[in-house]
N, C-alpha and C positions, 0 to 999 in steps of 0.2 A: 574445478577452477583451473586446474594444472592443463588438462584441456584446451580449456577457452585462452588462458594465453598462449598457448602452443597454436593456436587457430588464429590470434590476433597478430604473429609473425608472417604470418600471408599476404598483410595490407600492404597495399602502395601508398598510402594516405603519410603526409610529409606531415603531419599535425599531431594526431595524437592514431596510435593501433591500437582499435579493441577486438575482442573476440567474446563470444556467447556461445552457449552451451543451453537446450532445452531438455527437458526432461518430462515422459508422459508422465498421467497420474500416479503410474506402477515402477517410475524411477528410470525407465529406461530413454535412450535416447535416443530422441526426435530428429533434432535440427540442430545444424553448427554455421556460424555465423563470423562473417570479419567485416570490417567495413571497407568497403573497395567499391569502384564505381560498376557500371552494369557489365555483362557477359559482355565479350566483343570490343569493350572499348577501355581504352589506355589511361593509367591511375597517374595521378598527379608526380607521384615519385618515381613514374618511368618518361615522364614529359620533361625533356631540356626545354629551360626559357626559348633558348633558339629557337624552337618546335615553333611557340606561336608567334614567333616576330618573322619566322621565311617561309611558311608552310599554312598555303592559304584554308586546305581544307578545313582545316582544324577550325571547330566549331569555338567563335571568341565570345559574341554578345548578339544578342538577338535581334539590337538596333543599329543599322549601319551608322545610324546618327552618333553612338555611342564608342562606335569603331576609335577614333581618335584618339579620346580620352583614355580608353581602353590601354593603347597601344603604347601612352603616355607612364601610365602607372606601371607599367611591365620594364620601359626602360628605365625608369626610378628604382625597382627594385634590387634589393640584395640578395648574391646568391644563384645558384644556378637552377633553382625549381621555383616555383611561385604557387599558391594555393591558391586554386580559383574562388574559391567561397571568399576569403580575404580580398582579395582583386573587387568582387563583382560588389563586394558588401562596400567597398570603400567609395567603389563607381557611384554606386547610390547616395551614399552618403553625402557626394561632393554637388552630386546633381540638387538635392536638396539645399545645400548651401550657397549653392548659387545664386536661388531666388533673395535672400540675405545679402549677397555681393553683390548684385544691380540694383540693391537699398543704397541709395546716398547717404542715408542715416544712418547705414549700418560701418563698423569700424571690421575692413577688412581681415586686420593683424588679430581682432578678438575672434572673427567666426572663426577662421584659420585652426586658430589653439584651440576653440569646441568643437570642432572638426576628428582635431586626435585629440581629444578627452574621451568623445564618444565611443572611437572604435569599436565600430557594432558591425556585429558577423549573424548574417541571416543563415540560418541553416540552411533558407529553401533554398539558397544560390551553390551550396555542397554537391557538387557530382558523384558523390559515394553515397551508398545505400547503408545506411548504420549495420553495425552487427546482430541488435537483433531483427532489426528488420528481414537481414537477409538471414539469419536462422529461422524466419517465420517463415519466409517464399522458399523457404528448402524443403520445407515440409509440405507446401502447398505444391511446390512442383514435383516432390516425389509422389505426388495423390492423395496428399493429405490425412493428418491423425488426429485424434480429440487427445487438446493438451488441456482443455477445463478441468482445473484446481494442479496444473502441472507446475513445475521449475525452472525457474531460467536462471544459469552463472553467467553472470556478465562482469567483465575485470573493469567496465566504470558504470558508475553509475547512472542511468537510464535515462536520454535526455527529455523534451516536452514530445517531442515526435515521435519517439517509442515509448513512450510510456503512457498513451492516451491506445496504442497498437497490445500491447501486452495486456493492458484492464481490461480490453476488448475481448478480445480473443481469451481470457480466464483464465489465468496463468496468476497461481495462487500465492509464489513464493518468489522472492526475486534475493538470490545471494550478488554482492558485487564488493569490489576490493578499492576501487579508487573514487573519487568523490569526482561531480559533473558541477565545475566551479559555477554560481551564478543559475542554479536550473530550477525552474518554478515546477518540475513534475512530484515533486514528494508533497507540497503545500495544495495544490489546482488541481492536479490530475490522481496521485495515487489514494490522497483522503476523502476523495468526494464521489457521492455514491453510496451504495447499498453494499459494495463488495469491500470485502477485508482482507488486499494485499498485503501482505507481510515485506519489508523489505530490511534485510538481517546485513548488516555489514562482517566479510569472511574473516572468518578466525580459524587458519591453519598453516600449511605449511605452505613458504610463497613458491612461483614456480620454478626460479633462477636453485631455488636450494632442495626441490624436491626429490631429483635421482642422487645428491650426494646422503642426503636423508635414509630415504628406503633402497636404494640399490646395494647390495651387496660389494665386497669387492672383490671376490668369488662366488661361483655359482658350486651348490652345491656336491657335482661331481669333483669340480675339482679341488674343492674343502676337502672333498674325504681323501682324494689320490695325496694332497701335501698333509694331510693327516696321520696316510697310512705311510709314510716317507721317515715322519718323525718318528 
């Protein structure tokens, strides 16, 4: 576990850093995992807002129809980075309520306040590749290993889109430290089936306290030199 948060300090992700850790059948390890967007392209917390309000290549929304709006909710925002997943999820949302606000029946001020009741964040719109995902294409890109009945540490826990990827792939044991608020993978995906995930919440030492724990604060040559002094 000490690991997988040492590996989730790698993220650009402004949201939440995780990290994961696989282990084959025989304990050793496989794949290490952060979540960060793909090889080659720039993570949310290395993107100044300026980025995509002067800097056209920068990929915005797939609909130029949508460009506007887009461009709207970036100059609303607070702050100097912006989460795309947040952005695109909210685009959607407002598009939907739309069809609501050209209702003449409808009371604009009430859709407005369901609007932000709902705050719904689609994962698919996340430009990062969760951690275990990409602990899984780590091992898929090194040539691949049989992790069937294997272990994954992941410091949260496993959201619907990695956890229908882990059942799969046979990965028998799943340790994780922090709880995936709102996640229907432990009731939909990890109970259902023939197979018998285990997923164990970590009891040990965290990782902010782990070197003051076990490190020493001499090594032991020079225990013995101020040893042999006394």
């Amino acid at each position: 576990m000490h690991l997988a948060y040492s590996h989730s300090l790698k993220s650009t992700c402004i949201s939440r850093k995780v990290g994961a850790i696989i282990l084959g059948p025989q304990g050793y390890i496989f794949g290490a995992g952060w979540n960060d967007v793909g090889e080659g392209q720039i993570g949310c917390g290395l993107r100044h807002i300026q980025d995509y309000q002067e800097i056209d290549v920068i990929p915005k929304v797939s609909s130029k129809k949508a460009l506007p709006k887009f461009n709207q909710l970036l100059s609303e925002s607070k702050g100097k980075y912006i989460c795309y997943k947040d952005i695109t999820s909210k685009l959607q949302v407002n598009k939907k309520l739309d069809k609501f606000r050209n209702d003449p029946s409808c009371d604009n001020q009430c859709i407005d306040r369901i609007g932000e009741e709902l705050g719904i964040k689609r994962l698919e719109f996340c430009r990062a590749l969760h951690a275990e995902e990409n602990a899984l294409l780590q091992i898929s890109k090194a040539g691949g290993m049989p992790i069937k009945n294997g272990t994954i540490y992941t410091t949260t826990y496993p959201c619907e889109l990695c956890a229908k990827k882990l059942y799969q792939t046979g990965i028998r044991t799943v340790y994780f430290t922090e709880p995936y608020p709102e996640s229907i993978s432990d009731e939909v995906f990890f109970k259902d089936g023939t197979k018998n995930i285990l997923r164990i919440p970590f009891e040990g030492v965290k990782s902010h306290s782990y070197f003051r724990l076990f490190k020493p604060i001499y090594d032991k040559k020079e225990l013995s030199l101020i040893e042999a002094d006394t």
